[in-house]
C-alpha positions in Angstrom: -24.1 52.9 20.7 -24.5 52.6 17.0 -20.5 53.2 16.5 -19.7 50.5 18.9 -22.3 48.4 16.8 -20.9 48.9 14.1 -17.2 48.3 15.5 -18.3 44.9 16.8 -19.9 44.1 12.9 -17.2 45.1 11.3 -14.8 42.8 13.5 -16.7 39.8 13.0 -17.1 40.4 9.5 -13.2 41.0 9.3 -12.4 37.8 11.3 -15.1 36.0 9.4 -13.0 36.8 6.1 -9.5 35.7 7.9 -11.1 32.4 9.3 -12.8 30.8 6.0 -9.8 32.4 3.2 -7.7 30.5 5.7 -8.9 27.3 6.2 -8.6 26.4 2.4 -4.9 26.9 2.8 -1.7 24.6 1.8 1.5 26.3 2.1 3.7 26.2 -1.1 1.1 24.8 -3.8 0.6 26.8 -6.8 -2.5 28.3 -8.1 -5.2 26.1 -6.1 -5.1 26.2 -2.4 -5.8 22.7 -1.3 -3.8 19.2 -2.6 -6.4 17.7 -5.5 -3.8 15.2 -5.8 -3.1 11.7 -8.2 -1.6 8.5 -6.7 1.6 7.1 -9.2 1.2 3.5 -8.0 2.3 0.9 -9.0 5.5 2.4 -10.2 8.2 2.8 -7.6 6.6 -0.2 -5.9 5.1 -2.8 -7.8 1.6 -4.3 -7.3 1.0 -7.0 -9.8 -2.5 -5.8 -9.5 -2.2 -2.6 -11.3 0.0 -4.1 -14.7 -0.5 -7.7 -14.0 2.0 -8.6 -17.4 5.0 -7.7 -15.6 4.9 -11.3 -14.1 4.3 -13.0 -17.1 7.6 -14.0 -18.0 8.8 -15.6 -14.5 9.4 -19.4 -14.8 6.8 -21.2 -12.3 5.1 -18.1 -11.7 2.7 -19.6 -9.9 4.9 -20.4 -7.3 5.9 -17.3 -6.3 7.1 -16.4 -2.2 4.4 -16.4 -0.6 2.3 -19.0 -2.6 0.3 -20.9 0.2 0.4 -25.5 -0.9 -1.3 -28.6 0.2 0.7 -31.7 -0.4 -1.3 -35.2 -0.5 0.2 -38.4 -0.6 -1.7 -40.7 -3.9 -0.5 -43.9 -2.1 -1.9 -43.1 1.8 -4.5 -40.1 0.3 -3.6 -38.3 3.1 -2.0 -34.6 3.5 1.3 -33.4 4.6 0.8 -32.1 8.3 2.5 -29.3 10.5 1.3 -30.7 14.1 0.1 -27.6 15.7 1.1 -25.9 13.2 4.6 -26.0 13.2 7.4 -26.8 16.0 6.6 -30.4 16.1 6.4 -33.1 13.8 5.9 -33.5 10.8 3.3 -36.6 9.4 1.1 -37.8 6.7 -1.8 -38.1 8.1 -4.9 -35.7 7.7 -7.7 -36.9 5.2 -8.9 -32.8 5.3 -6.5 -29.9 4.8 -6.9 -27.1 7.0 -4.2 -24.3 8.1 -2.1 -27.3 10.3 -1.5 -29.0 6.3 -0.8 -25.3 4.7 2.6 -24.3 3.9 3.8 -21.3 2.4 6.5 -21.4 -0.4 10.0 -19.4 -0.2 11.6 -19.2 -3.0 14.9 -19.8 -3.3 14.9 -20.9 -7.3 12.8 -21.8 -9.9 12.9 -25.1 -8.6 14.2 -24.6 -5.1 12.1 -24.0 -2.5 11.1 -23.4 1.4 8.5 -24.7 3.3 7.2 -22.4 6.0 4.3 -23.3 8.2 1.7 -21.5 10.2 3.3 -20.8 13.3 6.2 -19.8 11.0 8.4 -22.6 11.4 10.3 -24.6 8.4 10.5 -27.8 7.5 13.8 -29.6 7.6 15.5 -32.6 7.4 19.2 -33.1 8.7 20.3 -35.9 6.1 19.4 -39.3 3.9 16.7 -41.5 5.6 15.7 -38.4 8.2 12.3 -38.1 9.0 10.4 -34.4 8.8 10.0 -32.0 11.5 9.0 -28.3 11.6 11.4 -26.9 13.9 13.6 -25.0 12.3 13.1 -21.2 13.0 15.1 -20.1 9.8 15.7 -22.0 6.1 19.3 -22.9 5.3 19.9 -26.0 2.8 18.3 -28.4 5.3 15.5 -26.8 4.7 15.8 -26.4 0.7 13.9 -28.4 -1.3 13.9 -29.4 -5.2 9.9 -29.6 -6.1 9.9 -31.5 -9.7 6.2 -31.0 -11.6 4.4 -32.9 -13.3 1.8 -31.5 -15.6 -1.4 -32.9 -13.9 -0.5 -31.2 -10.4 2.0 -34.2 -9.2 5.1 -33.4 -7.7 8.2 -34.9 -6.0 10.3 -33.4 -3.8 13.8 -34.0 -3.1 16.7 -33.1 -0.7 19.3 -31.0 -2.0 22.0 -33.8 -1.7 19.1 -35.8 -3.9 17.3 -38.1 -1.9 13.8 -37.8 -2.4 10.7 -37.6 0.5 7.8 -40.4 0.2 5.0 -40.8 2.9 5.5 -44.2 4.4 2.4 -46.7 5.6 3.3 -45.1 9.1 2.3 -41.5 8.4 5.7 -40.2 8.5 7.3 -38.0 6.1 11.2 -39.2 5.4 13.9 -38.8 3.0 14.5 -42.3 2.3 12.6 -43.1 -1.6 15.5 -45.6 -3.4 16.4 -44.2 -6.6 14.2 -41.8 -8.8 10.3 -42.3 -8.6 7.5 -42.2 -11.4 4.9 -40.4 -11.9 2.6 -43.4 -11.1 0.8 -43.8 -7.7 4.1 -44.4 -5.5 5.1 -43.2 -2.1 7.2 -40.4 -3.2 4.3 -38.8 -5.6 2.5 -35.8 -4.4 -0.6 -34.0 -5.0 0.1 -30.4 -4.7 -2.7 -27.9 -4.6 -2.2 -24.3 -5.0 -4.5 -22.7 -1.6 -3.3 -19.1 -3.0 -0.5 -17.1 -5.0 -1.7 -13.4 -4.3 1.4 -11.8 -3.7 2.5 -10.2 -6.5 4.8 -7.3 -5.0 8.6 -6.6 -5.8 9.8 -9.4 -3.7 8.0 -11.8 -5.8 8.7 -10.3 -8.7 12.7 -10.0 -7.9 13.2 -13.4 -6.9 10.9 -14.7 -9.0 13.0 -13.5 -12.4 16.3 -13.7 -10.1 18.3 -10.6 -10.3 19.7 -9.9 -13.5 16.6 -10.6 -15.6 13.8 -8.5 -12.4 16.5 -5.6 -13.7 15.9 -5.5 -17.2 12.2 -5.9 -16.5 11.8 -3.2 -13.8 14.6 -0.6 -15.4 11.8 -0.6 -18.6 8.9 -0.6 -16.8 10.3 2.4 -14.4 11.0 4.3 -17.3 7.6 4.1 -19.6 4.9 3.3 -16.6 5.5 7.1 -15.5 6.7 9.9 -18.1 7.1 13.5 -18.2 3.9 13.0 -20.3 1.7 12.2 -17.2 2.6 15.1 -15.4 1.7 17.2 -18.9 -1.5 15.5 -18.6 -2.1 16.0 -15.2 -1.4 20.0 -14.9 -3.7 20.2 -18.1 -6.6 19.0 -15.9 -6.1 20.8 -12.8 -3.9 18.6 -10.2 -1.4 20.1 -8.8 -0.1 17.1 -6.2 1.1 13.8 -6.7 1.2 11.4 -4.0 4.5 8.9 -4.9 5.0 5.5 -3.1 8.3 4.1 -2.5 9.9 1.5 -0.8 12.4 1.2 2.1 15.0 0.4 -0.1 15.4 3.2 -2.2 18.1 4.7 0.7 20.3 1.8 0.1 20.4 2.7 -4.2 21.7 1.6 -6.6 22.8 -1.4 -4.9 19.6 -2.3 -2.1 19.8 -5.6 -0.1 18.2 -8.7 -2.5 16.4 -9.3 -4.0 15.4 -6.0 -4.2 16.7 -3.8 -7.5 17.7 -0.6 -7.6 17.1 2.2 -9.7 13.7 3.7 -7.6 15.8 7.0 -6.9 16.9 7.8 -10.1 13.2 7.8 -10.9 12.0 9.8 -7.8 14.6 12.4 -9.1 12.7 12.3 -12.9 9.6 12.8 -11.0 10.9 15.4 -8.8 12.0 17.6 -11.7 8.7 16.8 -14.0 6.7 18.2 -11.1 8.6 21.2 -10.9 8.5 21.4 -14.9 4.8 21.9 -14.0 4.4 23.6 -10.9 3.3 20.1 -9.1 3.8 19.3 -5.7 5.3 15.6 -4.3 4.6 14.0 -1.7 6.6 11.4 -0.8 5.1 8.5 0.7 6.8 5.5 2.5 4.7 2.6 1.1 6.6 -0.2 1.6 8.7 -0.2 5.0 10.9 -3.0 6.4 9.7 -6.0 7.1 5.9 -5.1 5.7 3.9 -3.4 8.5 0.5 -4.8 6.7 1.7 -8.1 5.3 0.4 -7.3 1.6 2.3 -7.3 -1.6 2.1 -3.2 -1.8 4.5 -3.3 1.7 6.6 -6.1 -0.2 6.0 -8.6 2.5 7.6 -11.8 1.2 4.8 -14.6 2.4 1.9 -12.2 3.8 3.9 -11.3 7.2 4.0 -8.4 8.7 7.4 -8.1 10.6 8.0 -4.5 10.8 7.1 -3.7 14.4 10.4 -4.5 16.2 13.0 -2.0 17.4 15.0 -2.9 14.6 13.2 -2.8 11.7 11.8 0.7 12.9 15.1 2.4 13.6 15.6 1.1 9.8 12.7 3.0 8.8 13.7 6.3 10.5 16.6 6.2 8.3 14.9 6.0 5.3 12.9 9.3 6.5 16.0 10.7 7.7 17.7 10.4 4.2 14.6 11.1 1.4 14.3 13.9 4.3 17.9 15.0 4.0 17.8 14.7 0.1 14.6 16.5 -0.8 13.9 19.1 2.1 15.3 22.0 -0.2 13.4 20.7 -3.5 11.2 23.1 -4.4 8.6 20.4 -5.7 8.6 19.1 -2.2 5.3 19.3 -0.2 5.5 16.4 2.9 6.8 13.0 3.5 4.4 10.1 4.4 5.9 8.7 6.8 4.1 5.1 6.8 1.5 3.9 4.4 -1.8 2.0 5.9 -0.2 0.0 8.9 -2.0 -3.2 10.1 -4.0 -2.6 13.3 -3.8 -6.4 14.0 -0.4 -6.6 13.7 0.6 -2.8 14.6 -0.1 -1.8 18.1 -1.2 2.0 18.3 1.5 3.1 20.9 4.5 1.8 19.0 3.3 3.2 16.1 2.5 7.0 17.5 6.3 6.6 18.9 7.5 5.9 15.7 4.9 9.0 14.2 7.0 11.1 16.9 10.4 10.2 16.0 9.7 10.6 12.4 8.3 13.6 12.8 11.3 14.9 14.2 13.1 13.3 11.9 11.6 15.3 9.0 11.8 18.9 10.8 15.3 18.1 11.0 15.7 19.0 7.6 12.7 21.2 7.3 10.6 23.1 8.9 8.0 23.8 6.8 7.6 20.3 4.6 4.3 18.4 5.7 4.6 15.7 7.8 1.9 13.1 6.4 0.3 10.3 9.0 -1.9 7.5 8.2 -4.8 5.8 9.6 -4.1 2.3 10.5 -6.4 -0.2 8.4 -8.7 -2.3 9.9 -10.7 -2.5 13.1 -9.3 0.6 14.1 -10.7 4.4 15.0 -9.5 6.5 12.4 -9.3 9.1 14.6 -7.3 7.6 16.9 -4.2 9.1 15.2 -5.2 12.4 14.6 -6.1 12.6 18.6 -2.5 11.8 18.8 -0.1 14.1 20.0 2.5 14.0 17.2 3.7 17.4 15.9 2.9 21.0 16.5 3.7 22.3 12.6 2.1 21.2 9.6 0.7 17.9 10.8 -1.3 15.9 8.4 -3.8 12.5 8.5 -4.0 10.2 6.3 -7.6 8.1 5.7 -8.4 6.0 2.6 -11.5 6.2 1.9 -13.2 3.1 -0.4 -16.2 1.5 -0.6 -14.9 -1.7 -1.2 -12.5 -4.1 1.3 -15.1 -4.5 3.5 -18.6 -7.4 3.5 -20.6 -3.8 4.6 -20.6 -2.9 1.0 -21.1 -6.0 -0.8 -24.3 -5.8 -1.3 -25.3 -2.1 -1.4 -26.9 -0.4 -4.7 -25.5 2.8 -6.4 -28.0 5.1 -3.9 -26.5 3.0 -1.4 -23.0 4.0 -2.2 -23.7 8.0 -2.7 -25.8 8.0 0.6 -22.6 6.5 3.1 -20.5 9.2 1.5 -23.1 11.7 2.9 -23.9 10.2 5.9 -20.7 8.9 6.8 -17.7 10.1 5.4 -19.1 13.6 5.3 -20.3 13.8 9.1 -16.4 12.1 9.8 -14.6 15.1 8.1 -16.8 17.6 9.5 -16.3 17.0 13.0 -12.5 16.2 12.6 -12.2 19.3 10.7 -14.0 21.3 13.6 -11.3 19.5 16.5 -8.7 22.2 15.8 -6.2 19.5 14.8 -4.0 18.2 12.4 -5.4 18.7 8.9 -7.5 16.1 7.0 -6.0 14.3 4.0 -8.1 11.9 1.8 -5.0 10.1 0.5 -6.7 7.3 -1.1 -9.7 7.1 -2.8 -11.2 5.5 -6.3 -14.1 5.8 -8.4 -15.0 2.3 -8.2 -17.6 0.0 -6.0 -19.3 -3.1 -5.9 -22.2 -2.5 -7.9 -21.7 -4.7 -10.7 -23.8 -2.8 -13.4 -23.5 0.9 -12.6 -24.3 3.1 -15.4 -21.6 5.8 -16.6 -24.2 8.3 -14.9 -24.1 5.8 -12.0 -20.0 6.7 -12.0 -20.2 10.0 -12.7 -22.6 10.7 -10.1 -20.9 8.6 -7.3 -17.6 10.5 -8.5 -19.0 13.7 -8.1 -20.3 13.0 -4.4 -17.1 11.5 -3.1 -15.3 14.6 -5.0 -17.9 17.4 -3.4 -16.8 15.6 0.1 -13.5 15.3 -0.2 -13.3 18.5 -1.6 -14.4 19.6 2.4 -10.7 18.1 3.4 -8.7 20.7 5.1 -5.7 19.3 3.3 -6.8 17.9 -0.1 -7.3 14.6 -1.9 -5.5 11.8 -4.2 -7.0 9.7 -6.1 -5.6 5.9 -6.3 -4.5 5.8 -9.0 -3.1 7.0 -12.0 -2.5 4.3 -14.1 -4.1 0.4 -13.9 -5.0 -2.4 -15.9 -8.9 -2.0 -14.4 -9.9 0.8 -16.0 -12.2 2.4 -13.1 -9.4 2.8 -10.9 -7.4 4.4 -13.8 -7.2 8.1 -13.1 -6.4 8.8 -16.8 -9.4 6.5 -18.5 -11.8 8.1 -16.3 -11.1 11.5 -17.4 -10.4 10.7 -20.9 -13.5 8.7 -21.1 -16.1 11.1 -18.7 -17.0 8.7 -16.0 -15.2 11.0 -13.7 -15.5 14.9 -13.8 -13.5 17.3 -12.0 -14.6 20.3 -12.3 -13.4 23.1 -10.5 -11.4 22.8 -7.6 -11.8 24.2 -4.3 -10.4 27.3 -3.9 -12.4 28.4 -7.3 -15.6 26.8 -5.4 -15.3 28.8 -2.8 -13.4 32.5 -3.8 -16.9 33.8 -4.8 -18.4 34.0 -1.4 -14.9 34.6 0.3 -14.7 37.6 -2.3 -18.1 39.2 -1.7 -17.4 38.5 2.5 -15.1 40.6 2.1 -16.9 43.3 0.4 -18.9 42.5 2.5 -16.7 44.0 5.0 -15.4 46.8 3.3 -19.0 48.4 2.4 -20.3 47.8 5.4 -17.7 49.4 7.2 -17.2 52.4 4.8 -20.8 53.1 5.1 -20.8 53.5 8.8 -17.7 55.3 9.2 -18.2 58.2 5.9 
């Protein structure tokens, strides 16, 4: 009896040890055993954001694509109006502005512009003495507009054959104003109020400096923002992952569709080879795919829409997997390609979106069959596990949630205990129990030392930092922390190590090699013991 005790203790204690050295594991990283990971944003996709002085040389730069206007006539005080907003007419004759006397800017120039309207019509005008409508589903020069300025907000607007708009004593809107107006209060005179200009992603900045110039600005940001320095600095404090975004048209480099500049691959290949330098993983992530599936400048959405789930624009995004797949499979630096970053649940239903997860997962084993295959969370109202419940990929399978107490009313008004007590209470219980479904593993790809408590304490930061880094620690795959470089210093990866507000400390594997150690002497004595 006591031999067959002993047999049973000895298995448990043996399985015990296989189970918990396992489930710390990442194939191919180096030295740890989980991702403890560093976001480069802001690099191979811009987010005006994160180094705000690379827009501050583009001519009108506050009238950027996507820049959202109100126009007012001074003679009739009355705005510019979409009826419906957009695909009827167009008149002059709202005392309040609401979304229906919104337009959102294309531009086409410095001076040249589009007006697109709610429902995502343009405005156009087929000729001298025409009056406005907002029919036309896409901008050509009938829909191209010179907008003069004036320094106190005032503006006039002409056709491009010359002929300049005014707001008659009808309401209407029409090309008709003889000669060239003042700047007095006349019926071709505009008030023009800047609603917002938040976009500040490549397209903005591309077309906002036009080609030649966006090239010279981008080629020197690309190559000091990010520096075989940073990955020096990173190895020396323990990461041993970076997570790098990239846009859709890096598979089309050198020469990518405008206004986008090329130039983003050369780069990933610098960053491939300082990684290797210092025995640091990539993972690529697809930050920015066609046609913006979130609408925000970090997808380079041109005016805030989010286009990208069509047949089209998705089969355009498998071949962007299908060639970073095909060109870094056999990189030894390589650990898993993202294949989508932070999709819109409004605008992203969840079944096109798992068939695309599918396909691209396919895509990627193509190449390799070992690489990670990265999925993320859609943001919004959505489950988060919704996608990890999803039956994607057998092999290597990994979720992506961002995790930030910010974005979001719920945390406006919490207080630093606040904060550190929904890590515990929430986030914690959430990777528990999705580590414990026998699923894909659990990736904390976004996540940032910064809240909404307005005068936290440096022991305020270092304690919510070492909360959120104890609980992500639990991931089965790791973390990254957004990001490493940025003009706010909290979310700065570097300043907050350089200047203690967020300690590191050891990672995981070293956290936890103790007690796998002595559970498996556990195992040894126990069973040498009973069998000598």
């Amino acid at each position: 009896m006591e031999l067959v005790l002993t047999k049973w203790v000895c298995t448990f204690l043996f399985c015990s040890w296989l189970i918990f050295s396992g489930v710390y594991s990442v194939e191919g990283l180096h030295g740890d055993s989980k991702v403890r990971g560093v976001n480069l944003g802001g690099w191979l996709v811009v987010e005006g954001w994160i180094k705000p002085s690379l827009f501050d040389g583009i001519p009108n730069g506050d009238m950027l694509d996507g820049t959202q206007v109100q126009l007012k006539s001074v003679t009739l005080e009355k705005y510019v109006s979409a009826e419906n907003g957009g695909g009827m007419n167009v008149s002059v004759s709202r005392e309040v502005a609401s979304s229906w006397e919104t337009f959102t800017l294309w531009r086409v120039s410095e001076s040249e512009f589009q007006f697109r309207t709610l429902q995502g019509q343009f405005l156009t005008c087929d000729g001298e003495g025409c009056s406005f409508s907002a029919t036309a589903e896409s901008p050509s020069t009938l829909e191209t507009f010179y907008i003069e300025k004036y320094n106190n907000g005032r503006v006039h607007i002409k056709t491009m054959s010359g002929t300049y708009l005014q707001a008659t004593v009808e309401n209407q809107l029409i090309a008709d104003y003889p000669g060239k107006p003042g700047w007095d209060d006349n019926a071709a005179t505009f008030e023009m109020t800047i609603v917002s200009n938040n976009l500040h992603g490549d397209y903005q900045l591309a077309n906002g400096y036009a080609h030649n110039k966006a090239k010279e600005v981008l080629k020197r940001h690309r190559n000091s923002f990010i520096t075989i320095r940073d990955f020096n600095f990173l190895y020396k404090h323990g990461i041993n992952t970076v997570r790098i975004p990239v846009g859709w048209w890096i598979a089309y480099d050198p020469d990518p569709p405008a206004p986008f500049i090329g130039g983003t691959l050369e780069a990933l290949d610098n960053a491939f080879s300082w990684a290797q330098a210092y025995n640091i993983k990539c993972i690529i992530d697809l930050h920015a795919a066609p046609g913006s599936q979130n609408g925000m400048e970090h997808s380079a959405s041109r005016d805030g829409s989010s286009d990208w789930p069509n047949p089209d624009y998705i089969s355009q995004t498998l071949h962007v997997i299908d060639f970073l797949a095909s060109r870094y499979a056999r990189h030894p630096a390589l650990l898993g390609i993202e294949l989508l970053n932070e999709p819109s649940a409004a605008t992203v239903p969840l079944d096109i979106l798992v068939s695309y997860y599918n396909q691209g997962y396919q895509t990627v084993r193509k190449h390799s069959s070992t690489a990670y295959v990265i999925v993320c969370q859609r943001i919004g109202n959505a489950d988060p596990s919704e996608v990890y419940h999803a039956n994607i990929g057998s092999r290597n399978l990994v979720v992506d949630l961002h995790y930030y107490n910010l974005f979001d009313n719920f945390f406006v008004n919490m207080s630093a205990v606040d904060n550190i007590q929904f890590i515990y209470k929430s986030r914690e219980t959430q990777l528990e129990a999705l580590n414990s479904a026998n699923g894909p593993l659990v990736f904390i790809g976004e996540w940032v030392n910064e809240w909404n408590v307005t005068s936290g304490s440096q022991k305020d930061y270092q304690d919510f930092g070492r909360v959120q880094l104890e609980v992500y620690n639990a991931a089965s795959f790791g973390w990254a922390y957004w990001t490493l470089k940025n003009d706010r210093p909290h979310w700065d990866f570097e300043w907050n190590i350089r200047n203690n507000y967020l300690q590191l400390g050891n990672s995981p594997k070293k956290q936890n090699v103790n007690g796998l150690v002595l559970l498996g002497l556990m195992y040894v004595l126990f069973c040498l013991h009973h069998t000598l």
